[in-house]
DSSP file (Angstrom, degrees, kcal/mol; ACC not computed):
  #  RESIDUE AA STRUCTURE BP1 BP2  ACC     N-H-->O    O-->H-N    N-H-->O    O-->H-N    TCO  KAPPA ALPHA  PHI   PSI    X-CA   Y-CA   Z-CA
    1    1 A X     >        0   0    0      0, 0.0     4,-2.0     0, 0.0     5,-0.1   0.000 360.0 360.0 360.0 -40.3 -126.3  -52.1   28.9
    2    2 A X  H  >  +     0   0    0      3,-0.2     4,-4.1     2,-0.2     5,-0.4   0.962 360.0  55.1 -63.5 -40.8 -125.9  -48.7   27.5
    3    3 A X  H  > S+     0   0    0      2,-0.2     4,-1.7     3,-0.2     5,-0.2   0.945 118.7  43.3 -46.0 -62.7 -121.9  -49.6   25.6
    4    4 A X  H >4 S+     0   0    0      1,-0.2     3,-6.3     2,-0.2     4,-0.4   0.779 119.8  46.3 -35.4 -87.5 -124.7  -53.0   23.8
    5    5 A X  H >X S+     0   0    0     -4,-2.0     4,-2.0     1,-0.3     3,-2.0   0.627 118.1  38.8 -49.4 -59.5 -127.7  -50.0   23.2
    6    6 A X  H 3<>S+     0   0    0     -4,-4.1     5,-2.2     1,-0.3    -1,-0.3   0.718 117.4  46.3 -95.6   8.2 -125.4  -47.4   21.7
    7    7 A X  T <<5S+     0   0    0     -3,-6.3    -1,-0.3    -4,-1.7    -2,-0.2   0.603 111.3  54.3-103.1  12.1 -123.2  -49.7   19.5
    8    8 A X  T <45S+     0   0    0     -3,-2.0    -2,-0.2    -4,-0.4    -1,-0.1   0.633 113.4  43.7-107.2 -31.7 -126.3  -51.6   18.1
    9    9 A X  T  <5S-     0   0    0     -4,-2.0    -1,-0.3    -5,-0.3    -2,-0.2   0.206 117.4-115.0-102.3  33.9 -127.7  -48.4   17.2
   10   10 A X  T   5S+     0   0    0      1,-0.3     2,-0.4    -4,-0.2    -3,-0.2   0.723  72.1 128.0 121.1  37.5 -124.4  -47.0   15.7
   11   11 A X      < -     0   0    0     -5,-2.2    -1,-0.3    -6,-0.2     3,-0.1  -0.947  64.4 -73.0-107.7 126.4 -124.0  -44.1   18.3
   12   12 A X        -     0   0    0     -2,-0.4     2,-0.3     1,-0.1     3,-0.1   0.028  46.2-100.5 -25.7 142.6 -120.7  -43.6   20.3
   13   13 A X        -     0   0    0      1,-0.1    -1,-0.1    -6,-0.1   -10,-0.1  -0.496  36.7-133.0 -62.1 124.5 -119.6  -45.4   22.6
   14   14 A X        -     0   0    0     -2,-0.3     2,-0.7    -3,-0.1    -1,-0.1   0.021  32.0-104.4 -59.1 175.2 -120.2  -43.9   26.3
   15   15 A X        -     0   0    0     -3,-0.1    -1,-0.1     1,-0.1   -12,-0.0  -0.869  36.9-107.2-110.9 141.5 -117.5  -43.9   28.6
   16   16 A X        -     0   0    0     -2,-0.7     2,-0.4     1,-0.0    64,-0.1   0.049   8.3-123.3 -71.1-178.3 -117.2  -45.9   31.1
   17   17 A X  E     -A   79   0A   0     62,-0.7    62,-1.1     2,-0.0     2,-0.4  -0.843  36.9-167.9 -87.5 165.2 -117.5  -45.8   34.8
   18   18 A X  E     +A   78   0A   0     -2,-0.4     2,-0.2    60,-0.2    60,-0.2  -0.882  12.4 172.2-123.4 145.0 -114.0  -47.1   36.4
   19   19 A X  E     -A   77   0A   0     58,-1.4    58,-0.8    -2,-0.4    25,-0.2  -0.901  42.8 -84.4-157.9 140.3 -113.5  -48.0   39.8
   20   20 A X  E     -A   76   0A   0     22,-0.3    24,-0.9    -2,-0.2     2,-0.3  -0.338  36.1-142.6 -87.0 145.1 -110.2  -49.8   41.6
   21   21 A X  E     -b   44   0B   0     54,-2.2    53,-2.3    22,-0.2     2,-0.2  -0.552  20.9-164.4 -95.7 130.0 -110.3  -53.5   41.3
   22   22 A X  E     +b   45   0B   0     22,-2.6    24,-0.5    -2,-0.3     2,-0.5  -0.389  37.7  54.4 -89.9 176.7 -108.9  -54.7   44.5
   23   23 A X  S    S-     0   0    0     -2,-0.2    22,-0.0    22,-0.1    50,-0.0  -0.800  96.4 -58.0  83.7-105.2 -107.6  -58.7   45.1
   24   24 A X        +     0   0    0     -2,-0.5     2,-0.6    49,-0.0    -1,-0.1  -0.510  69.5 153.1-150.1  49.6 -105.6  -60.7   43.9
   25   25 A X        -     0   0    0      1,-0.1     2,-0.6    -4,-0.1    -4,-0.0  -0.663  33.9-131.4-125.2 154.5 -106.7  -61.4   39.6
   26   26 A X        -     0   0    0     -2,-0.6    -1,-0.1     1,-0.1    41,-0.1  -0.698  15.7-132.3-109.7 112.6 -104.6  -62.4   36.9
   27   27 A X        -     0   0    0     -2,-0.6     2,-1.0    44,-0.4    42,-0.1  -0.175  22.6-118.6 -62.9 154.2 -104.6  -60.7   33.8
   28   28 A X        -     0   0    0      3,-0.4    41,-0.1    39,-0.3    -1,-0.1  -0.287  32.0-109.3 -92.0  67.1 -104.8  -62.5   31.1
   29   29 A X  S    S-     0   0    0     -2,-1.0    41,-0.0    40,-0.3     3,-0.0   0.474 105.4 -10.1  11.8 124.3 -100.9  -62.0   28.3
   30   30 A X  S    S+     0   0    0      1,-0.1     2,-0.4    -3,-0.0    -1,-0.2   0.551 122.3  98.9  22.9  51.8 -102.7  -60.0   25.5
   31   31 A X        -     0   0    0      2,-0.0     2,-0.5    36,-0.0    -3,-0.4  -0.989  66.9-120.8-141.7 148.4 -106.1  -60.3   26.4
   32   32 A X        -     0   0    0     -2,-0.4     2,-0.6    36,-0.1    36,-0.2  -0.768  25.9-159.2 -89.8 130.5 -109.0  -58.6   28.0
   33   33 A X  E     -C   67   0B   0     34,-3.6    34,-4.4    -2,-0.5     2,-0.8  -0.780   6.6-153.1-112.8 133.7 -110.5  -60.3   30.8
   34   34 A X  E     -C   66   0B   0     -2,-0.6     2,-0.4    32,-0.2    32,-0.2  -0.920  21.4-170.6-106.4  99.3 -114.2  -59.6   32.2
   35   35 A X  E     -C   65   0B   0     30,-2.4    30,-3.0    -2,-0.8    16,-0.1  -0.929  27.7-125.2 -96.8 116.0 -114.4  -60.3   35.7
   36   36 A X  E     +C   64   0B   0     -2,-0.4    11,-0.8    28,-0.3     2,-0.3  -0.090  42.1 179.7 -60.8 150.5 -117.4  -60.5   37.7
   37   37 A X  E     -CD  63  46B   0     26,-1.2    25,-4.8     9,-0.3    26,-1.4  -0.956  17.7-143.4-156.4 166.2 -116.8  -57.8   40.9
   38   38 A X  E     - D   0  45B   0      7,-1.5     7,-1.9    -2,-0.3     2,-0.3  -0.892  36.7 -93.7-124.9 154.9 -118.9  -56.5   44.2
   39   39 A X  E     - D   0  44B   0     -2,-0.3     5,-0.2     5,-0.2     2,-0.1  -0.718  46.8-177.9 -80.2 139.5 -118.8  -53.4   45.5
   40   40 A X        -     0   0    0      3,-3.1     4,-0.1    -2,-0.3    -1,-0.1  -0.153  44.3 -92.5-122.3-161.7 -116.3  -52.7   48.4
   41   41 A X  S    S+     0   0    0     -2,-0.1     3,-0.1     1,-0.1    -2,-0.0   0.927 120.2  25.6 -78.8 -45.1 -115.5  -49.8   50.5
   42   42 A X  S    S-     0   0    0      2,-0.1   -22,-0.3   -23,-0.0     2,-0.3   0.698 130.6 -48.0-109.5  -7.2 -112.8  -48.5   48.3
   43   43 A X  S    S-     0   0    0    -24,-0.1    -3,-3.1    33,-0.0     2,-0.2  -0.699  86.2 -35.6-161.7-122.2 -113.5  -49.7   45.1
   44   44 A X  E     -bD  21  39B   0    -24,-0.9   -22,-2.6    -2,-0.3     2,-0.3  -0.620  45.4-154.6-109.3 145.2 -114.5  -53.2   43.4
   45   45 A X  E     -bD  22  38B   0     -7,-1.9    -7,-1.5    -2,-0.2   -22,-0.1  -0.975  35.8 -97.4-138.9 151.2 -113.1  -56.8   44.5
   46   46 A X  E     - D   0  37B   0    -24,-0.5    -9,-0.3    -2,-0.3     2,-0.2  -0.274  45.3-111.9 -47.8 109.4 -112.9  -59.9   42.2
   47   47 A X    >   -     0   0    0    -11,-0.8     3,-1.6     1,-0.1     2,-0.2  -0.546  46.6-109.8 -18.5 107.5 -116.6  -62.4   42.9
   48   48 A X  T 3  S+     0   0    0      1,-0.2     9,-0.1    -2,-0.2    -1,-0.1  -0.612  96.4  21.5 -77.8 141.2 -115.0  -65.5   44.5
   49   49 A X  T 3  S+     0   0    0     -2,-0.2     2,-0.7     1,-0.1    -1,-0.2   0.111  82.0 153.5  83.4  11.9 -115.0  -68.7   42.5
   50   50 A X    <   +     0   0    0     -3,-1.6     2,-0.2   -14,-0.1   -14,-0.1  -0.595  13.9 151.9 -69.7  99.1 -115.4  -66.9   39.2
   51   51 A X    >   -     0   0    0     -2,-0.7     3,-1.5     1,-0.2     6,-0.0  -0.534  55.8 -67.3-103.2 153.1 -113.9  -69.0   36.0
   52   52 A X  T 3  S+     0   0    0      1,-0.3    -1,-0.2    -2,-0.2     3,-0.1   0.034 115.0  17.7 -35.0 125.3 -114.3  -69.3   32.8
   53   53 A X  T 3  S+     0   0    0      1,-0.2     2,-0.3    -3,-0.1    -1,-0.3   0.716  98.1 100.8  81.3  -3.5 -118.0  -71.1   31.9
   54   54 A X    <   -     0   0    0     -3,-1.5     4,-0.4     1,-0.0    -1,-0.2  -0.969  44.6-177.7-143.8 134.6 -119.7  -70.6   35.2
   55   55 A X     >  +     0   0    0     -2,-0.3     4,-1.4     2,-0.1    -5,-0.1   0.042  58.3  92.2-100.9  31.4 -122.0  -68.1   35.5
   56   56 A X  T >4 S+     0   0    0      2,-0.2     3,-2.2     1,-0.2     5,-0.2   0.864  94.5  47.2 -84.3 -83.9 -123.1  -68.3   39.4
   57   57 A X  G >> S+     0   0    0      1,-0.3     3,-3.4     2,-0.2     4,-1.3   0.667 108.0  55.2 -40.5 -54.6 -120.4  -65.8   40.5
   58   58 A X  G >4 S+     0   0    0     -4,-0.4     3,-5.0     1,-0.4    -1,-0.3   0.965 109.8  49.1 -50.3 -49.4 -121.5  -63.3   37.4
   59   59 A X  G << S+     0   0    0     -3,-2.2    -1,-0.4    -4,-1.4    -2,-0.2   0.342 110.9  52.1 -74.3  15.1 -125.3  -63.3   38.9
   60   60 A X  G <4 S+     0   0    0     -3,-3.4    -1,-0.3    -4,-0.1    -2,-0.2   0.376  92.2  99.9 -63.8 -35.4 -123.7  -62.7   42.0
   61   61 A X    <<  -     0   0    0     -3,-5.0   -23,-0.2    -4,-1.3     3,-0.1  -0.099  60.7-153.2 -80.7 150.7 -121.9  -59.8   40.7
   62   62 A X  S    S-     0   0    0    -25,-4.8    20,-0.4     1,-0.1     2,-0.3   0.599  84.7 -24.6 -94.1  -3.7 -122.9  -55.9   41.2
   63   63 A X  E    S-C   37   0B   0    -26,-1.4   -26,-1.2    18,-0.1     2,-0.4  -0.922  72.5 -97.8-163.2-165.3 -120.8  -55.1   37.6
   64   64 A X  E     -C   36   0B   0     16,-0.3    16,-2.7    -2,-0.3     2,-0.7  -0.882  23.4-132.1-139.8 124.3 -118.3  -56.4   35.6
   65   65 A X  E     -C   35   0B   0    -30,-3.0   -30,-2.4    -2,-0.4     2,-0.6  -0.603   2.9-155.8-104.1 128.6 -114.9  -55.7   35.2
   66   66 A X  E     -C   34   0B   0     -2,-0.7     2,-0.6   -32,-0.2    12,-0.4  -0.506  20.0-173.1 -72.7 109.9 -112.7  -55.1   32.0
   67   67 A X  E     -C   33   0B   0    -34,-4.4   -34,-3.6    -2,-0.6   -39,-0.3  -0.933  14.1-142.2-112.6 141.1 -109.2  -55.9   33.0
   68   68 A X    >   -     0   0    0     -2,-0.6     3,-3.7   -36,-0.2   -36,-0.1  -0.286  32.5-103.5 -81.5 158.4 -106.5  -55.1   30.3
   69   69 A X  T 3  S+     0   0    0      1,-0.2   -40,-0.3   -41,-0.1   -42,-0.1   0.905 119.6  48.5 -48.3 -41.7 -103.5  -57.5   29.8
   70   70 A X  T 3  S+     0   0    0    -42,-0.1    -1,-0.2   -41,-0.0     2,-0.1   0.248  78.6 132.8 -99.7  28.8 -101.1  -54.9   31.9
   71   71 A X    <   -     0   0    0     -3,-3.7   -44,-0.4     3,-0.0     2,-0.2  -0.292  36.1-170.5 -76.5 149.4 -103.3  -54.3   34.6
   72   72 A X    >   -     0   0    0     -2,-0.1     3,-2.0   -46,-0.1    -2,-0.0  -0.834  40.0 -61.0-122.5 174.0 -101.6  -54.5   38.0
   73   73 A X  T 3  S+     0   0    0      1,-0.3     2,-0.3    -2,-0.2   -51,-0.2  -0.334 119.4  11.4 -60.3 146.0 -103.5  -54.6   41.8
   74   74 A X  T 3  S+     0   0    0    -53,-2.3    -1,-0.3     1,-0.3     3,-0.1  -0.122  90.3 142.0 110.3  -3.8 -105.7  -51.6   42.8
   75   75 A X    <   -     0   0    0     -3,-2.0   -54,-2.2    -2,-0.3    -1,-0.3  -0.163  63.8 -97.1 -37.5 142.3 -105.6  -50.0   39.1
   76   76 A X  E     -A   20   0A   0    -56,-0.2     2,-0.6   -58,-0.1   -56,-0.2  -0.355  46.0-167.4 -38.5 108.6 -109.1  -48.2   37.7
   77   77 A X  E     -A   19   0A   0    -58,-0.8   -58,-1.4    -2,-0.3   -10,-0.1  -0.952  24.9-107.1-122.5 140.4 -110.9  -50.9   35.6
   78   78 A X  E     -A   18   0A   0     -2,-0.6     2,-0.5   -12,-0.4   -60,-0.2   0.110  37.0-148.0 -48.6 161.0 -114.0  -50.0   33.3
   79   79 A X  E     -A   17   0A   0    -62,-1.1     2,-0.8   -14,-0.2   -62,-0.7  -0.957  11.0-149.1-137.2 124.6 -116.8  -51.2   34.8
   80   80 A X        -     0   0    0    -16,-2.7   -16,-0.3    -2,-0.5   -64,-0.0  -0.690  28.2-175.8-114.4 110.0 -119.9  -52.4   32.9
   81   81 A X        -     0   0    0     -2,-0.8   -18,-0.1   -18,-0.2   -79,-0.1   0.091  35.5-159.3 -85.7 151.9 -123.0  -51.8   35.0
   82   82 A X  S    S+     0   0    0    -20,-0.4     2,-0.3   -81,-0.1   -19,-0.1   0.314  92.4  47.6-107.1  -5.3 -126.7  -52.5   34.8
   83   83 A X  S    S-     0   0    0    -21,-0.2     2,-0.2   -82,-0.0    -2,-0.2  -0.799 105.7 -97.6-153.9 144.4 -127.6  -49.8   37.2
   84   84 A X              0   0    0     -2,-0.3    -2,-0.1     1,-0.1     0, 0.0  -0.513 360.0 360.0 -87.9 154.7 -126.0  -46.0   36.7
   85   85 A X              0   0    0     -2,-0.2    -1,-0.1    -4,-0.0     0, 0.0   0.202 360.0 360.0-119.5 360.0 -123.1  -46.1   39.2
């Protein structure tokens, strides 16, 4: 919520928190992908049965994760939170 709040009022961006996305998910060739995630022991893992267009897995989810086009398994990905982490 805070990245929305401070770029709607015209404040820097925070940084985010990061945490590593475990499982098996496929970045997407030159795109960023926001993947619904749970919290794990050691980091974040991938919401099962999240796709494009359905949003049960996201309410599911404890964040969401930005993965960049060259992420590979157990890399940091930002994390966007409702709840300070």
């Amino acid at each position: 919520m805070q990245p929305l709040l401070a770029g709607l009022a015209g404040r820097p961006l925070p940084d985010l928190p990061g945490a590593p996305l475990l499982g098996n998910v496929r970045p997407a060739p030159g795109h960023t992908r926001i993947v619904p995630v749970r919290w794990q022991r050691y980091g974040v893992r991938a919401v099962d049965g999240a796709h494009s267009g359905y949003l049960g897995p996201a309410a599911l989810a404890d964040a969401l994760a930005a993965v960049p086009p060259e992420w590979e398994e157990c890399d940091v990905a930002d994390l966007l939170t409702t709840a300070p982490v």
